[in-house]
Each structure stands twice: as structure tokens, then as C-alpha cells.
N, C-alpha and C positions, 0 to 999 in steps of 0.2 A: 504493500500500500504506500510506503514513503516512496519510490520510484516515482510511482504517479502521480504523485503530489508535487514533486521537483521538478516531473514534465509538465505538467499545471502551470507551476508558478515560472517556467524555462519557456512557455507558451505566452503566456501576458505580458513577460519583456521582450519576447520577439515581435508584439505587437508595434512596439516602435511609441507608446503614447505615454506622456510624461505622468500620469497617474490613471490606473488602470485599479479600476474593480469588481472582479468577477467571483459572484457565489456559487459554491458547489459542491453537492452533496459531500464531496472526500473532505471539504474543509469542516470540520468541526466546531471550531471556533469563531471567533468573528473575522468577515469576510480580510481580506490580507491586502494591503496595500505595498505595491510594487513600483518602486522608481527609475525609470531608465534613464541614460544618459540627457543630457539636452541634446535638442538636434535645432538645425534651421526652421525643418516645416513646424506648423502652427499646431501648439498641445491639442485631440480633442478626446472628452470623455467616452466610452462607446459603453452602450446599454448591455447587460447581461444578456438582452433577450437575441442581440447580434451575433452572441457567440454559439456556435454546434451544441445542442447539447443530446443527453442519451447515446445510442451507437456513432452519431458524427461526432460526437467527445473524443473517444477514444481513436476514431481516425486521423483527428488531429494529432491526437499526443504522438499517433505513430508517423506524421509528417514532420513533426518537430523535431522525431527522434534522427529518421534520417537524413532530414537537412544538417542537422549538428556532427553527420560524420562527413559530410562534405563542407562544410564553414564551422569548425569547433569553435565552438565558444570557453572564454574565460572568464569564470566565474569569483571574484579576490572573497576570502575571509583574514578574517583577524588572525592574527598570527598567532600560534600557541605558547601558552603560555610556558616556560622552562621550568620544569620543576626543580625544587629545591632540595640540596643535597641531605640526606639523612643527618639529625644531629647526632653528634657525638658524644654522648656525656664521660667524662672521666676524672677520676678519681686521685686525689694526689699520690705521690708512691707512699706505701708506708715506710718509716724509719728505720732504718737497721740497728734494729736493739741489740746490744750486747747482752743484755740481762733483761729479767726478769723486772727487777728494780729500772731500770729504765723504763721499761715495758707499763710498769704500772702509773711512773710518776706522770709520763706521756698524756695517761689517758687521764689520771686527776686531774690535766690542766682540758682537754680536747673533749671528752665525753661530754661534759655540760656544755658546751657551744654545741655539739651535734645535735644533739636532742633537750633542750633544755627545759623541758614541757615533764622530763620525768626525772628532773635532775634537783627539783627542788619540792619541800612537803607544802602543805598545806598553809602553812606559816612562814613561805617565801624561805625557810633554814634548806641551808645545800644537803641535799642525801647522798651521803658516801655512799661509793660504788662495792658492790658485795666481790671481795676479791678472794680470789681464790684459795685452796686449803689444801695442806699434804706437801708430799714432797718432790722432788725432781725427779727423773728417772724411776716412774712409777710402776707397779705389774700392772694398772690398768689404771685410764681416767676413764671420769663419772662428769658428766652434762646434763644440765636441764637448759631451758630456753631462757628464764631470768628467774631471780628470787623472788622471794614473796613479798607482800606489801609489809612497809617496816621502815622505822625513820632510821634502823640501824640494822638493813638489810645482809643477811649470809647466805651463803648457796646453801642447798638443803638444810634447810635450819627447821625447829620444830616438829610437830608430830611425822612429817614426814621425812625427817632425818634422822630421827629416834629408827624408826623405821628400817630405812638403808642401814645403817648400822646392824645390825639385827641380820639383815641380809649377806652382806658382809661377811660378818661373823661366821652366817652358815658355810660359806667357799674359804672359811680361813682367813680370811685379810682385815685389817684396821684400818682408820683415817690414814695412821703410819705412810702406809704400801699406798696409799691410791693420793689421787692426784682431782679435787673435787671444783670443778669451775661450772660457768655459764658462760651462754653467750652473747646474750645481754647483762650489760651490768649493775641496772636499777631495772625495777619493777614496772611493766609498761604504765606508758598516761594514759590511757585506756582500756579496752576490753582485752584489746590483743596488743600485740608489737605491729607494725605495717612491714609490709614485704621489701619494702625499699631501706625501712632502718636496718633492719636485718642484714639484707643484702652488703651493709655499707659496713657492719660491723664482724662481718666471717672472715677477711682476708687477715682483721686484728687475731681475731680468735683463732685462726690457724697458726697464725704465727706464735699465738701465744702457747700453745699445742706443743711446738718446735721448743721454743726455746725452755720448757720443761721437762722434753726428753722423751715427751708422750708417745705410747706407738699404735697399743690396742686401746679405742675408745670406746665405751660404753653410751651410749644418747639415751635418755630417760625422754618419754612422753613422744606423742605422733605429729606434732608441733614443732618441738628442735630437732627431730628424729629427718620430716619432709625440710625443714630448712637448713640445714647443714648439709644430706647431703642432695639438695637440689632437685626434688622428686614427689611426685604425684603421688604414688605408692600409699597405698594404709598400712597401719603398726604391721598387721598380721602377715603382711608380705615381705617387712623389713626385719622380723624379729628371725632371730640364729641363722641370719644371713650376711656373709662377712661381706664389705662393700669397700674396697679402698677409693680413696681420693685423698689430695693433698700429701699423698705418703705416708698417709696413717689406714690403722684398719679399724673399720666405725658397723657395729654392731646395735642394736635397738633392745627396748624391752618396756614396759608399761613403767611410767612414774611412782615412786613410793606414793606422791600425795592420792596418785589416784584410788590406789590400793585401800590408803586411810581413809577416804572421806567415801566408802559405799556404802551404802545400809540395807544392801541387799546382800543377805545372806548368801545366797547362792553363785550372784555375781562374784563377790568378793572369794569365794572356794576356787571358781573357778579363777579369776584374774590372778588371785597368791599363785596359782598352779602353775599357772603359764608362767608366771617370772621366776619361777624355781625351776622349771624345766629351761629357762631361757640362761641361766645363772651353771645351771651342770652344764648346760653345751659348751657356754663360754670358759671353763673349768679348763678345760687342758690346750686353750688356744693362746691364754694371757700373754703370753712371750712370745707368739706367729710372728710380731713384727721384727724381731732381733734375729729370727731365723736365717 
């Protein structure tokens, strides 16, 4: 149908007349006004009822067609428009921390300028950043996504750290041996974290990873579980499934807090199940990465 609409309106400037308007069924709209060049002879309007219509419609359009493969015509449009290059967003490099202690002092000055919407309590007071716990060169680090709301925020801290511990305990290990961080470092200003603070603060977190010697990690929760390591996937697809990236090896299993706050008996049998089954797998892999 646009063909014959083009030899439509390709038809009423080859009429030659400086304003031409002809209604027709194909136009839908209101009737279309057409300008042709100026010429010598004298403008004049011509009636719609002048023009063929019904079957001498269409013999027109096919007179018009092939007169234009014998005097082509040119028809100018606007020029298009150049698209614009994709931006590029990038990020400054991070600092080559010698340490730990560098590594921390860094972000006590930088974390509150990134996000400072969760950097301070409710009484405008600065909330320390919940910094890590354990030792360097650990048999396993422990991750959640950020600590809990607290004007003196620690990574797993309260009932659901009483908790880990306890778990812990059942594979043999202490705060001692493990290596206990997050990856955000205050409590989101919100319901959640956004996927762009996040994003902005994994390249820290891995390096922070590095520079304590980390190899096999542990992710708590389906939250820092999908954002570390970059994936759509649910828990139950990522649990006793070794995944490397960043050159470490990152492993999943449900969060103590979640474990603590069910009140459903049955859930709660099953959820302990699964993270003790999740907990033997991980049992004789601790050290895969120094292999």
C-alpha cells in the first residue's frame, strides 16, 4: 500500500501545478498538500473530480510508473541524522594497595563520597564501615552482601552470627581460620543495594579478597551469591557448585540470618539440611585453590 501512495503523491507533482489537492480513498488522513517547483506558466488549482478515478486510478499510477524509468526523477530528503557514539562510562583505576591497612584507610576517606545516603545514621553521625574479621591466609572466606542495620555495624554480627559460629564449629574451624567480610560496607539506604553501587564496589572487594590471601570463598545469601558472581542463576543452582572468577573459587549456601528468622518449622528442617549438606561438600575442597 505505501508504493501506491508514493505513486499518488509522485502523480500530483508531475502534474506540474504549484498547489495540488487530490483526495483518495488510500489517503487516510487529511487530504496532503504537494509543492512543486515554481515554473513560468500560471499556478492553477485543478478539481479532484479532473482526476481518473476507480480503475483509471490505477492506470495512471502505472503511466507515472513508466514514464519515471524513462525521465527518473529526484526526489531530496533530509539528511540523516548521524548517530551518536555509545557512551562510555569508566571507572577510575583502583589503587595498588600494598596492604590491607591501606586498603581500609582508602575507603574510610572514599566510601562516604560514593554512596553517602548510607554512610551517615539518622542523626546526620558518620556510620563506620563494618570491616572485616579473621585472619590473612585463611582455609576459607565467608561473604554476605552488607551488614545489618546498626550505628556500629559488623559483618555477621548477632543472632545470625551466633549462628555461623555454631556452623563453623560443626567443619572444625573458628573466626581464627576464616576470613569474615562483605561487600558492601554499611547497610543499604534502602530496601536493597542498586545494581550499579554494587557493581562499583566488586572490583574493591576483589581486590580486597587478594590482598588477604583469600582463595576458597564461601557467598552466604542468593543476593551476594547473583552479584559477585554476575548471574541470573537461583541459590539452588549455585549451591556445591565450585564457580571460579577473579582467581578465586566462590561456592554459595543459604545465609545464617535466613536460617534464624523462619518460623516455619518444616522450612527451617529443611533449609539447616541443605546448608549442612552444603558445608560436608565444601569439607575437603577448603584448600582446591592452593592446589
Amino acid at each position: 500500500m505505501s508504493s501506491l501512495r508514493d505513486a499518488y503523491l509522485a502523480y500530483q507533482s508531475e502534474i506540474g501545478t504549484e498547489d495540488v489537492i487530490l483526495p483518495h480513498p488510500w489517503i487516510k488522513k487529511a487530504p496532503v498538500v504537494v509543492k512543486s517547483q515554481n515554473t513560468t506558466a500560471s499556478s492553477t488549482r485543478i478539481s479532484s473530480r479532473e482526476i481518473p478515478q476507480g480503475p483509471e486510478f490505477f492506470q495512471s499510477i502505472a503511466q507515472v510508473l513508466a514514464q519515471s524509468k524513462t525521465e527518473p526523477q529526484t526526489f531530496t530528503s533530509a539528511p540523516a541524522k548521524a548517530e551518536e557514539p555509545p557512551r562510555i562510562i569508566t571507572q577510575a583505576p583502583i589503587p595498588d594497595f600494598k596492604s590491607l591497612e591501606m586498603y581500609w584507610k582508602f575507603l574510610d576517606e572514599e566510601y562516604p563520597k560514593w554512596f553517602p545516603s548510607a554512610s551517615l545514621s539518622e542523626r546526620s553521625a558518620p556510620v563506620p564501615l563494618a570491616r572485616a574479621e579473621g585472619s590473612s591466609h585463611p582455609a576459607l572466606a565467608l561473604v554476605e552482601l552488607a551488614p545489618s542495620l546498626s550505628t556500629n555495624p559488623k559483618v555477621f554480627d548477632g543472632e545470625a552470627g551466633a549462628l555461623l559460629d555454631k556452623m563453623m564449629s560443626a567443619i572444625k574451624l573458628d573466626r581464627s581460620q576464616l576470613y569474615l567480610t562483605s561487600v558492601m560496607k554499611t547497610h543499604a539506604p534502602g530496601k536493597s543495594w542498586p545494581r550499579k553501587d554494587i557493581a562499583r564496589m566488586l572490583p574493591y572487594f576483589f581486590r580486597e579478597l587478594a590482598l588477604a590471601g583469600c582463595t576458597t570463598v564461601l557467598l552466604f545469601g542468593e543476593a551476594c551469591t547473583q552479584s559477585v558472581l554476575r548471574t541470573g542463576k537461583g541459590l539452588n543452582d549455585l549451591r556445591q557448585h565450585p564457580s571460579e572468577a577473579e582467581g578465586f573459587v566462590f561456592t554459595a549456601s543459604h545465609h545464617p540470618s535466613d536460617l534464624a528468622s523462619i518460623r516455619d518449622a518444616e522450612m527451617e528442617t529443611k533449609l539447616k539440611r541443605e546448608s549442612w549438606n552444603d558445608l560436608k561438600w565444601l569439607m575437603p575442597r577448603l584448600n582446591m585453590g592452593n592446589r
